[in-house]
C-alpha positions in Angstrom: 0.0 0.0 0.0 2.0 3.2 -1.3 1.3 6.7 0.4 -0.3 5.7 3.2 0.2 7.4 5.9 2.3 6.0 9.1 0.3 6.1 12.4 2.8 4.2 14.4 2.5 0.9 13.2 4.6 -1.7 14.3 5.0 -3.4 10.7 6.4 -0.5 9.3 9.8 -1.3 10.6 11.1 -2.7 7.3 14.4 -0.5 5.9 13.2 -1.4 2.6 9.5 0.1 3.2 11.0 3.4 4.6 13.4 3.2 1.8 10.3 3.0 -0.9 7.6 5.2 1.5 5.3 1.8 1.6 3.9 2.3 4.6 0.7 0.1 6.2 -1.6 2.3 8.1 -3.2 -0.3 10.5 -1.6 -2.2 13.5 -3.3 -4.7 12.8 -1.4 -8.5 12.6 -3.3 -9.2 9.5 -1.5 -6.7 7.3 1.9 -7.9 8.4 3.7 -8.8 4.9 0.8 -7.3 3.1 2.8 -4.7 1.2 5.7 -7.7 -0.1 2.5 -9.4 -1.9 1.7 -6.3 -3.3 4.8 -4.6 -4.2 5.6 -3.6 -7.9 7.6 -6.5 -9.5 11.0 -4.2 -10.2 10.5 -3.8 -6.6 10.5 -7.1 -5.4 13.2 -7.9 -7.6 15.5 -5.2 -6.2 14.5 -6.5 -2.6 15.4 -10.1 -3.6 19.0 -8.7 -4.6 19.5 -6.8 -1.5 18.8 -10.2 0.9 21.7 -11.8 -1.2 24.9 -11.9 0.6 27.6 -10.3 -2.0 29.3 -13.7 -2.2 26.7 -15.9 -2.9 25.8 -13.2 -5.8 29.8 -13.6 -7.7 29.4 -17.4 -6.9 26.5 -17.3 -9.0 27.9 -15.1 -11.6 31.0 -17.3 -11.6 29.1 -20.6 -12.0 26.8 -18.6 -15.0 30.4 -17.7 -16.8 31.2 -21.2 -16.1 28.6 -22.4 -18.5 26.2 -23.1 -16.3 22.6 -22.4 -16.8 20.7 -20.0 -15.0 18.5 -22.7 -13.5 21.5 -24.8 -12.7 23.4 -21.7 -11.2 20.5 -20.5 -9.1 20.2 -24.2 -7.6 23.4 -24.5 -6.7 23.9 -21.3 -5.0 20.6 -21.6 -3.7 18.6 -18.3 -4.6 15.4 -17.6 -5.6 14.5 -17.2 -9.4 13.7 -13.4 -9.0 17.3 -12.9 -7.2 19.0 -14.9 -9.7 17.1 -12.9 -12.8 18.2 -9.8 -10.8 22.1 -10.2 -10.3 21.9 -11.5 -13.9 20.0 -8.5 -15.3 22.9 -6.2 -13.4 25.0 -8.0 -14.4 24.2 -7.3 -17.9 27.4 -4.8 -19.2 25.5 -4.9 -23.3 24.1 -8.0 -25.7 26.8 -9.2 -26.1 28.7 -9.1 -22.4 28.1 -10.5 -19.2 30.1 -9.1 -16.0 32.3 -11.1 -14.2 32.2 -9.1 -11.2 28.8 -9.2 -8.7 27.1 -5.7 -7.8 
């Protein structure tokens, strides 16, 4: 829920809702996680990259200039789908170049 305004809830507390202003107005236990299943999808998938620890990201990005595929890279790392498309769509230096170095 985006512009809402604050009233003291205890939910709130998220860095990455004060970072994007999503801010649930009720207290209530209900709406705790509400805003993650609504968030916008680039959103989500800049949240995903943020939980993933700097290492695990250039393991992935080592296995994918490996030769591995992105499924088989993400499963081995163990990372999400939306994390993995994330690093690899930072990743991305032009069509033709993928970065060896994790963001």
């Amino acid at each position: 829920m985006i512009g809402k305004v604050n009233n003291g809830c205890k939910y709130n507390d998220d860095d990455f809702a004060r970072k994007h202003k999503i801010v649930l107005c009720d207290a209530s236990p209900e709406y705790k996680g509400y805003w993650l299943k609504h968030l916008p999808y680039k959103l989500t998938l800049e949240r995903e990259h943020d939980l993933i620890p700097k290492e695990t990201r250039q393991k992935y990005l080592d296995l994918i200039n490996n030769g591995k595929s992105i499924g088989e890279a993400r499963d081995a790392v163990g990372i999400s789908f939306e994390g993995a498309l994330e690093i690899t769509n930072r990743a991305i230096g032009n069509y033709l170049y993928l970065k060896k170095e994790a963001v």
